[in-house]
C-alpha distance (Angstrom), angle and dihedral (degrees) to the residues before:
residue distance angle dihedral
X1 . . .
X2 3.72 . .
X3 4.17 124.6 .
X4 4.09 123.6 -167.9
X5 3.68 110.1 -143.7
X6 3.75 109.8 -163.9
X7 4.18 110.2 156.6
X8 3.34 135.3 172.2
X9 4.35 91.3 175.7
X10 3.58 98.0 57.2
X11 3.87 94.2 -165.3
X12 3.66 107.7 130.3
X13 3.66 105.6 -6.4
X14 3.18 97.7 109.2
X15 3.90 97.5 58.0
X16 4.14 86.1 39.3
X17 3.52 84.8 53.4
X18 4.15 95.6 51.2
X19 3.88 84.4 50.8
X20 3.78 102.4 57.8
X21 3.37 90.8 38.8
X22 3.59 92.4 56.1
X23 3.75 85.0 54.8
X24 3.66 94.8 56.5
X25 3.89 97.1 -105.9
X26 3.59 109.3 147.1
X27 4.05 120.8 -127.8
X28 3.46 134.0 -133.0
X29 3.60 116.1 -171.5
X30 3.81 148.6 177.0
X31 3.86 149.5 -147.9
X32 3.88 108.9 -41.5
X33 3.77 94.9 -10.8
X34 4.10 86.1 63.0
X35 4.03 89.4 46.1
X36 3.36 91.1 54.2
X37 3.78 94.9 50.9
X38 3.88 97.7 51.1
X39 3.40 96.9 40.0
X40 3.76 88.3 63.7
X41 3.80 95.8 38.1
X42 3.56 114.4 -97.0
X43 3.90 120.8 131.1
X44 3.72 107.0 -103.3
X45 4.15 123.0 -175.2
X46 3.87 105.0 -155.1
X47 4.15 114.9 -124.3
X48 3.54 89.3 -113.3
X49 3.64 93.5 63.3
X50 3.29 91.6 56.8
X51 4.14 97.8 45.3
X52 4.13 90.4 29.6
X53 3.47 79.2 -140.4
X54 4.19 123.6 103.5
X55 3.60 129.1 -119.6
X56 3.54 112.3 -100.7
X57 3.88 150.5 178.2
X58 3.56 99.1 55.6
X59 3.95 79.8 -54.6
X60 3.89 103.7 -47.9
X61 3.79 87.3 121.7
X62 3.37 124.0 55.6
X63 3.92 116.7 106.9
X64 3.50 105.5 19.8
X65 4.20 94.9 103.1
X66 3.98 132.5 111.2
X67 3.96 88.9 -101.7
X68 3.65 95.7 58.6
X69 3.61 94.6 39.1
X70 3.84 97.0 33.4
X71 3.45 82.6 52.8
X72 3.84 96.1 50.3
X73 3.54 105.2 47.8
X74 3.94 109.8 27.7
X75 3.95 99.9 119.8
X76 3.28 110.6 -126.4
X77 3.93 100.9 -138.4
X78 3.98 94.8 50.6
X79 4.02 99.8 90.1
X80 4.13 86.5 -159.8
X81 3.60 94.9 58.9
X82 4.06 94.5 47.1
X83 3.92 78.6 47.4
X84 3.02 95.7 61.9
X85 4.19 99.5 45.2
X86 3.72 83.4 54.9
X87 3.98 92.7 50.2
X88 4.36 85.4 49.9
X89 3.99 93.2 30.3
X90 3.70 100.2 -121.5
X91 3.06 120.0 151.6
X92 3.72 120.3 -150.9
X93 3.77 130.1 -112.1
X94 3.46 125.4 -130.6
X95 3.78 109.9 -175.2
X96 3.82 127.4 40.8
X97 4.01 119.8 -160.3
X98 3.48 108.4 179.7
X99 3.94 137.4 134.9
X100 3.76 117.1 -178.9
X101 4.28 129.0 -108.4
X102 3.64 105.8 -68.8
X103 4.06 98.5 -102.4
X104 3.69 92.8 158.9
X105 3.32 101.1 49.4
X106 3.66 91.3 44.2
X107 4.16 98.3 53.2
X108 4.06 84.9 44.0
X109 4.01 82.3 68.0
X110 3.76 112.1 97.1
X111 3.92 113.9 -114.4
X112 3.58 90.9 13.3
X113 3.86 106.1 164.1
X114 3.97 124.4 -137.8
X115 3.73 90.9 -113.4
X116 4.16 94.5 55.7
X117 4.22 84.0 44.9
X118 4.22 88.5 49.1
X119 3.56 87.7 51.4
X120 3.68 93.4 57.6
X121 2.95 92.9 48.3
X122 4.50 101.2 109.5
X123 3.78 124.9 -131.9
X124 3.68 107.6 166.9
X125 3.64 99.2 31.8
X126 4.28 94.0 61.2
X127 3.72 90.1 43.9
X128 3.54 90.0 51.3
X129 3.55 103.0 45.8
X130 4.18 86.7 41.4
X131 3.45 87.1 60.8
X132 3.40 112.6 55.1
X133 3.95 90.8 33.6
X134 3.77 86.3 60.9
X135 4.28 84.2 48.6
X136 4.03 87.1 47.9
X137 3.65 94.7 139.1
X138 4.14 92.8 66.4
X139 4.35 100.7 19.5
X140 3.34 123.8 59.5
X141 4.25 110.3 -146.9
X142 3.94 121.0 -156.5
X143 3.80 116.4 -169.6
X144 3.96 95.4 157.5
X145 3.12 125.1 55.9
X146 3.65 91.0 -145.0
X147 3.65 86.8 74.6
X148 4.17 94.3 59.1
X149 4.00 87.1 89.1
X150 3.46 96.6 58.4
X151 3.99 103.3 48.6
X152 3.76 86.6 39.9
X153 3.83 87.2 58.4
X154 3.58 98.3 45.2
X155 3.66 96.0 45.9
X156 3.69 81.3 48.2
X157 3.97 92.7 61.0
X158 3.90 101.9 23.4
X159 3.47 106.5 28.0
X160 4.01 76.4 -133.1
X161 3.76 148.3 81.0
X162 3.60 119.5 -111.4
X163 3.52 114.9 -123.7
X164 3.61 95.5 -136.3
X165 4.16 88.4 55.4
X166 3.66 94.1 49.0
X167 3.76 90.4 44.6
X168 4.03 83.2 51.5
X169 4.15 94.4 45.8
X170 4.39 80.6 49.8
X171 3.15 92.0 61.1
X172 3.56 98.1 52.6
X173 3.18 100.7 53.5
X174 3.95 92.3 57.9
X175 3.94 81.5 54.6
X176 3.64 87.7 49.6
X177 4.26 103.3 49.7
X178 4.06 84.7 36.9
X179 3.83 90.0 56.3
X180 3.92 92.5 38.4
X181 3.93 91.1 47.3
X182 4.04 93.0 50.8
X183 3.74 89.2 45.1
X184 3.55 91.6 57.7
X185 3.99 90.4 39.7
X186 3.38 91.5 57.0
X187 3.37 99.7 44.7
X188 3.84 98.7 55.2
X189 3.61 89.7 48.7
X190 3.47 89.6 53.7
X191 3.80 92.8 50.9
X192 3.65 90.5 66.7
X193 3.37 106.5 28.3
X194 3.61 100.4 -106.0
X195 3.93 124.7 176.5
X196 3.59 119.6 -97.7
X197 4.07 94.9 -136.7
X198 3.54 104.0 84.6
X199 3.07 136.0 169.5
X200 4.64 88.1 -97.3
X201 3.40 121.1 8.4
X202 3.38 124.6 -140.0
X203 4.38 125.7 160.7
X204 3.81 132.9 157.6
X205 3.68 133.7 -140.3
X206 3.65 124.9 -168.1
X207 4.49 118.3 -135.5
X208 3.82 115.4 -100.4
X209 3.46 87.6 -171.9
X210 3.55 147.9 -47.1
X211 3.96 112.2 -93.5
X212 3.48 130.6 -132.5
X213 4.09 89.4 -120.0
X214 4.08 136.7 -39.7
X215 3.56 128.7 -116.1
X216 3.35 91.9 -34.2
X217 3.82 130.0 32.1
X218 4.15 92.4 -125.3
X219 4.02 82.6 62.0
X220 4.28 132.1 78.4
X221 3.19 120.6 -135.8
X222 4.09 151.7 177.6
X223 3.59 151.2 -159.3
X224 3.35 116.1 -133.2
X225 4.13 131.3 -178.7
X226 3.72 127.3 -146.1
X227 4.19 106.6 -123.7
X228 3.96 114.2 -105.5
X229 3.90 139.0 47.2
X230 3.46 107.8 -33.8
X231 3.87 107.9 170.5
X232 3.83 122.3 174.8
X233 3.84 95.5 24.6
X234 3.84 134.6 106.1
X235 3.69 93.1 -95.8
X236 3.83 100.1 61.3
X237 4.20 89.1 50.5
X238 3.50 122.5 124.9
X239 3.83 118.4 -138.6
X240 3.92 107.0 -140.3
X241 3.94 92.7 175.5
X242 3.28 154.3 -13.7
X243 4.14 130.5 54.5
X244 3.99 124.6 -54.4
X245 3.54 122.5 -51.8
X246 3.79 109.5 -106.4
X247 3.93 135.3 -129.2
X248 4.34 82.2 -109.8
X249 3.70 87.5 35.9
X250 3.98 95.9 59.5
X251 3.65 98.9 34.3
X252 3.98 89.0 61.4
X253 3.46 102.7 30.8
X254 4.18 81.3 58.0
X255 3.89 86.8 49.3
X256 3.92 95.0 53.3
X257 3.71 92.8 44.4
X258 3.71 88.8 56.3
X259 3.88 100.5 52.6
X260 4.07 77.5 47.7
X261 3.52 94.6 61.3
X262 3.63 97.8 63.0
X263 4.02 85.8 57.5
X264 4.12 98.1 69.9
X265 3.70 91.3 131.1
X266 3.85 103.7 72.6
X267 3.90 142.7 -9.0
X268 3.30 102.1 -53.6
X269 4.14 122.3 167.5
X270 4.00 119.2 -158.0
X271 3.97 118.0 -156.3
X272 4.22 111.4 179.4
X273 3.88 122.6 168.0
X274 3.69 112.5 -164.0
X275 3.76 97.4 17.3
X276 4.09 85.9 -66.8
X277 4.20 121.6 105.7
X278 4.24 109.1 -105.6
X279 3.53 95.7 173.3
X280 3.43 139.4 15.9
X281 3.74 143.3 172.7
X282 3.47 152.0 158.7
X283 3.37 128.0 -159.3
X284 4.58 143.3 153.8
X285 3.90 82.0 -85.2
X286 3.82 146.4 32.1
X287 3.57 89.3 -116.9
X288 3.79 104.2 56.1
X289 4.06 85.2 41.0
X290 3.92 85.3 60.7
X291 3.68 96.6 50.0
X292 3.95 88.4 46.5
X293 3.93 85.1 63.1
X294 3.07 98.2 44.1
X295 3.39 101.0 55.6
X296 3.71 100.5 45.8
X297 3.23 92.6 73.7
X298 4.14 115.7 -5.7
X299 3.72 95.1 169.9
X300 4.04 99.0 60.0
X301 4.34 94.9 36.7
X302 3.96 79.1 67.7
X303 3.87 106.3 102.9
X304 4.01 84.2 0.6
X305 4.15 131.3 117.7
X306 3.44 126.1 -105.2
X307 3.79 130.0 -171.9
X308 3.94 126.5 -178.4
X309 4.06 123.8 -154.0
X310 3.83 86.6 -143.9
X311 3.80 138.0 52.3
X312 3.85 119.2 -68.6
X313 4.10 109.8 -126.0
X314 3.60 132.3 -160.2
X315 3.78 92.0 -95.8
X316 3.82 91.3 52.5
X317 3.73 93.3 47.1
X318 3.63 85.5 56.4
X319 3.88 100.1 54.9
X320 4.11 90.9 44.4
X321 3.89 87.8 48.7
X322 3.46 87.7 67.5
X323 3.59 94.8 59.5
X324 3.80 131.2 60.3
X325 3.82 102.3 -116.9
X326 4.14 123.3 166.8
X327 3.57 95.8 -154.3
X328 3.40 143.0 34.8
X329 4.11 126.4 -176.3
X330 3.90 127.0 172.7
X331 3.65 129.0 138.9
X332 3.75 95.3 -112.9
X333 4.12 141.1 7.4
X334 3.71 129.9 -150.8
X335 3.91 112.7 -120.3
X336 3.91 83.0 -122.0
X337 3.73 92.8 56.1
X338 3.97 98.3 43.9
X339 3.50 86.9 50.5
X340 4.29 91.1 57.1
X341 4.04 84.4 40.0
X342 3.38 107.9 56.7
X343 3.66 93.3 49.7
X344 3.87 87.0 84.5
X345 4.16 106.0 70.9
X346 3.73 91.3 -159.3
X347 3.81 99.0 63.3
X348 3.78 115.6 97.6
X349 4.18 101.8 -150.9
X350 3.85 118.7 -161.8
X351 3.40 129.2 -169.0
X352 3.86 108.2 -160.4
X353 3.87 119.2 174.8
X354 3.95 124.1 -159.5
X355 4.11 86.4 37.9
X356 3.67 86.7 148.5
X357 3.68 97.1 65.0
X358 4.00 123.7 100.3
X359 3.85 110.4 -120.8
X360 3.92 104.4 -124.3
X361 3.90 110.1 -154.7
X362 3.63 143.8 69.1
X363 3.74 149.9 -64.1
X364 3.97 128.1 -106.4
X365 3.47 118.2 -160.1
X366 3.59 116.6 178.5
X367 4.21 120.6 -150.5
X368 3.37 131.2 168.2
X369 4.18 112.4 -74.1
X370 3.47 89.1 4.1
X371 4.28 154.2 35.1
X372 3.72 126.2 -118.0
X373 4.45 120.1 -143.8
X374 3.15 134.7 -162.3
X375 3.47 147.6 161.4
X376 3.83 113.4 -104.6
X377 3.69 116.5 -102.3
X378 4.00 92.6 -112.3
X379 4.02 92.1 153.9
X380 3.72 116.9 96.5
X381 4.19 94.6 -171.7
X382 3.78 147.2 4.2
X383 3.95 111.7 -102.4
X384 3.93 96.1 -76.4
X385 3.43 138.9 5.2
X386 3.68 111.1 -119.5
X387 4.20 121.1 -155.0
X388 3.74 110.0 -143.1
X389 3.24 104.2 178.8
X390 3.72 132.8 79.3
X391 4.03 96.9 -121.8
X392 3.89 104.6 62.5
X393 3.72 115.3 -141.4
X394 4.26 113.8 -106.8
X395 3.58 112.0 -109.3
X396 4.41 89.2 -103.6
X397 4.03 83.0 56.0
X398 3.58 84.5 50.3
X399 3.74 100.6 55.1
X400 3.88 85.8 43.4
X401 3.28 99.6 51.1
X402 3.74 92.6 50.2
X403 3.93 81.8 47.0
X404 3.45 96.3 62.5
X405 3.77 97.1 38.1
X406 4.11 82.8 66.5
X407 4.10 88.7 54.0
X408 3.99 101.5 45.2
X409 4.21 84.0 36.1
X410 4.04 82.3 70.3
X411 3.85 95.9 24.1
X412 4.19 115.7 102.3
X413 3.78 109.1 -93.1
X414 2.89 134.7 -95.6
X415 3.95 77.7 58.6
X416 4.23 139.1 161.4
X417 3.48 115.9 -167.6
X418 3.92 116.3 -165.7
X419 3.87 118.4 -169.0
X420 3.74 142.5 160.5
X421 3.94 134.2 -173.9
X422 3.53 85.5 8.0
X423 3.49 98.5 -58.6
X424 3.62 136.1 113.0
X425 3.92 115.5 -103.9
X426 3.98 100.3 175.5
X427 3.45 133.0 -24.3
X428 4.29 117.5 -152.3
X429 4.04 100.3 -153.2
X430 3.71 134.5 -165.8
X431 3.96 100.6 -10.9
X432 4.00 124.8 162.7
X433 3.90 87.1 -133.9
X434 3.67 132.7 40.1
X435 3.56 104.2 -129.7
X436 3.82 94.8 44.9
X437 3.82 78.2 63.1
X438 3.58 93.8 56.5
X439 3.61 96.4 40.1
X440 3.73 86.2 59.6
X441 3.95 89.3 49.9
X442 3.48 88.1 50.8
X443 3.17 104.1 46.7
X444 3.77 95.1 41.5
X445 3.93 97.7 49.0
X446 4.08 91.0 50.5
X447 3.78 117.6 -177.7
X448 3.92 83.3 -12.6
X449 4.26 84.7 79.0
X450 3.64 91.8 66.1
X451 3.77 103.7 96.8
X452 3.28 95.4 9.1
X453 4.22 128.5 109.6
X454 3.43 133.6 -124.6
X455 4.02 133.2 -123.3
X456 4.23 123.7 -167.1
X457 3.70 120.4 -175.5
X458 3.76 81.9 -133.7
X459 3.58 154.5 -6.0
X460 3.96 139.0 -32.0
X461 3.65 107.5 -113.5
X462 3.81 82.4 177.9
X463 4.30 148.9 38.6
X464 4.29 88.4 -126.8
X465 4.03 96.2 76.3
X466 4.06 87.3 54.0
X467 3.50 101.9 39.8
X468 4.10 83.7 46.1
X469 3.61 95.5 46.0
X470 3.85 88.9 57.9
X471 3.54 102.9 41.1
X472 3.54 85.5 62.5
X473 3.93 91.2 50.8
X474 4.38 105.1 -97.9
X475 3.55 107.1 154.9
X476 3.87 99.3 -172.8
X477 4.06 135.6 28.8
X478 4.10 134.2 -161.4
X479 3.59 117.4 -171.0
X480 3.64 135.1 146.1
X481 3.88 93.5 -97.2
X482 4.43 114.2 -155.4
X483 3.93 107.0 123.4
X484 3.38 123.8 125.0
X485 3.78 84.7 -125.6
X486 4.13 100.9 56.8
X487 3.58 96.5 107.0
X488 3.42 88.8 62.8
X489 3.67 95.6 56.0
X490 3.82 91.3 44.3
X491 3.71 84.5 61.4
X492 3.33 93.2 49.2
X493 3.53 100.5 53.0
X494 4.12 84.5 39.0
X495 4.07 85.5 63.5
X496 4.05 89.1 43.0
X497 4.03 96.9 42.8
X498 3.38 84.6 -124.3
X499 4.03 103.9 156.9
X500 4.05 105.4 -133.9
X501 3.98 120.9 -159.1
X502 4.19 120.1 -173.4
X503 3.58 119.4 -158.2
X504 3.66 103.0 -171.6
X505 3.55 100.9 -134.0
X506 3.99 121.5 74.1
X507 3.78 119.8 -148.1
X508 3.70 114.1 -143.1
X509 3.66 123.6 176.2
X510 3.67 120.9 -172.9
């Protein structure tokens, strides 16, 4: 029996190594891999005794020749093709060892130029490990090293491979080169800016962890991580207390950091329930942003998540220990307010640094027979806001309306979002009709609507949202404007005093 032992994770190859050796399986070894071997005493044959022909090209060559890959795919059961090994004395090989160049690790690196990420990019290791997965039935192909255990155990008690194992470690490895080919996919696109919508589509994301169930306890469910730097997002959290993040958990907590994002310009706290925003405010401190959210809507934050783009003091921890809240995300705690936190077992606290910074990708939607992409909706408003109406909004109607354009932007269409001293009075989420959306603003905001101005993801097909918004006391409007209809709402809001704002770009979110 003969095994090729080509690593670039080094973890346990050694001792894997020792054990086959022990069982009188010869090795065949290159570059550092081989080093590593002899140095500590096992038996190594060089690649180039095997080929007769050297390494070369700084390395680029080394195992792609007719004895290695004679050797790797010649099916044991087909007397022509052991014929023929005999005719060009190869001899076949029964175990493959081989993880690929480290291109991951090596674009992770900061300031890592496209020539060091090309040259990580493996030849011979994916046409090796290809090989003898696609021969599965006679060689046996390791590409984790968490697998080394197993095969070492049932060589141990058979002196064979299952069939069933090697069938397992065969499908890995397609896993494996399909992961390591998007990787690099992506990341030349991504080198030159390139569109995502090409022509096929195919991108990789690495498990987080498995998760206890999705939506619903009767379903599975994961947490997977797209490959790269990914600062300021869910994945790159750390969890300072508190039990494992759910499928609900993540899916909101991702929601409320995104209406977050588009407050980078003061303390600003984001509460959502239900992957939709229940309270927001901002405010000169972390504090006074809390209590904002809080009382927008302190009914729905109950049970809710709420993250902060600013660290969370003593004084905050105080006010959100009065509160049941699942999760918690800021970019820093006081020792003080961990310490009043973590008293509560229930409360999941993350730490998440870089929760400033605007995610720069795409969207994924999953349907049946097929995927949905787009770009992510990283633009706030159209090139200039445009006044409509007669009655121009003050410049504190201004920073509210701009305020709430941020919520209902991330709020489920069709959505209203009410606010007021830059605070969230009542948000109307993910409504079939437009003025049911309001109605439930309205009617969820109270006397807290009078005064307060009024944000739609996009246009008025009809008079009834204005003349409801000011019966219930708006005094100012944003929304996308574009029906064929807007003049009569301009008039409308004309006749009320109602100041009225388009952006030119609508914000749905399905």
């Amino acid at each position: 029996m003969r095994a090729l032992i080509s690593v670039s994770d080094k973890n346990g190859v050694l001792e894997f190594a020792k054990a086959l050796e022990e069982m009188d399986v010869e090795i065949i070894s290159t570059g550092g891999t081989a080093k590593l071997l002899k140095d500590n005493g096992v038996k190594v044959k060089g690649i180039s005794d095997v080929t007769g022909f050297p390494e070369c090209l700084d390395g680029r060559v080394k195992t792609l020749h007719p004895s290695i890959h004679g050797g790797i795919l010649a099916m044991r059961d087909n007397p022509s093709h052991m014929e023929k090994l005999k005719e060009l004395d190869i001899e076949p090989i029964d175990i493959i060892a081989v993880n690929l160049y480290p291109f991951k690790e090596t674009i992770s690196k900061e300031g890592v130029s496209l020539e060091e990420a090309v040259e990580n990019i493996d030849i011979g290791g994916p046409t090796m490990i290809r090989a003898a997965a696609k021969n599965y039935r006679d060689v046996a192909v390791i590409t984790d090293p968490a697998d080394y255990k197993s095969v070492i155990d049932q060589l141990k008690k058979n002196n064979k491979i299952d069939l069933d194992v090697k069938y397992d470690l065969a499908l890995k490895v397609f896993q494996h080169t399909a992961n390591y080919d998007a990787m690099i996919s992506a990341y030349l696109k991504e080198q030159v800016g390139k569109n995502t919508l090409d022509e096929t589509l195919t991108v990789t994301f690495e498990k987080v962890q498995d998760l206890r169930y999705g939506e619903n306890p009767h379903q599975k469910a994961a947490f997977y991580k797209e490959v790269g730097k990914q600062r300021g997002t869910l994945v790159d959290a750390i969890q300072l207390h508190g039990k494992e993040l759910s499928y609900n958990n993540i899916n909101d907590t991702n929601g409320a950091l995104e209406v977050l994002k588009e407050f980078y310009s003061e303390p600003t706290v984001v509460a959502v329930k239900h992957a939709n925003p229940c309270g927001v405010g901002s405010a000169g401190s972390i504090y006074e942003a809390f209590i904002k959210a809080y009382e927008g809507d302190p009914v729905s934050i109950f049970g809710g998540i709420v993250v902060a783009n600013g660290e969370v003091d003593k004084k905050t921890a105080e006010k959100i220990n009065e509160l049941f809240i699942e999760v918690l995300v800021a970019p820093s705690y006081s020792e003080d307010a961990l310490e009043i936190l973590t008293k509560k077992k229930n409360i999941r606290i993350l730490k998440l640094e870089g929760i400033e910074e605007r995610y720069k990708g795409y969207e994924l939607k999953k349907v049946m027979g097929g995927v949905l992409l787009q770009d992510t909706d990283s633009i706030l408003l159209g090139d200039e806001l445009k006044v409509v109406t007669k009655r121009q909004p003050t410049k504190e109607e201004m920073e509210d309306l701009v305020f709430a354009w941020k919520v209902v932007k991330n709020t489920k269409s069709n959505g209203i979002s009410l606010a007021k001293g830059k605070m969230l009075i009542a948000n109307g989420p993910g409504q079939v009709s437009r003025i049911w959306a309001l109605q439930n603003a309205i009617r969820q905001g109270g006397k807290n609507v009078i005064g307060s101005v009024l944000a739609s993801d996009a246009f008025f097909p009809f008079e009834d949202s204005v003349q409801a918004a000011s019966k219930a006391g708006v005094t100012a409007i944003i929304q996308p404007g574009g029906s064929i209809r807007d003049e009569d709402s301009i008039k409308l809001c004309d006749e009320y005093g109602i100041a009225m704002v388009f952006t030119g770009m609508r914000h749905f979110k399905h």
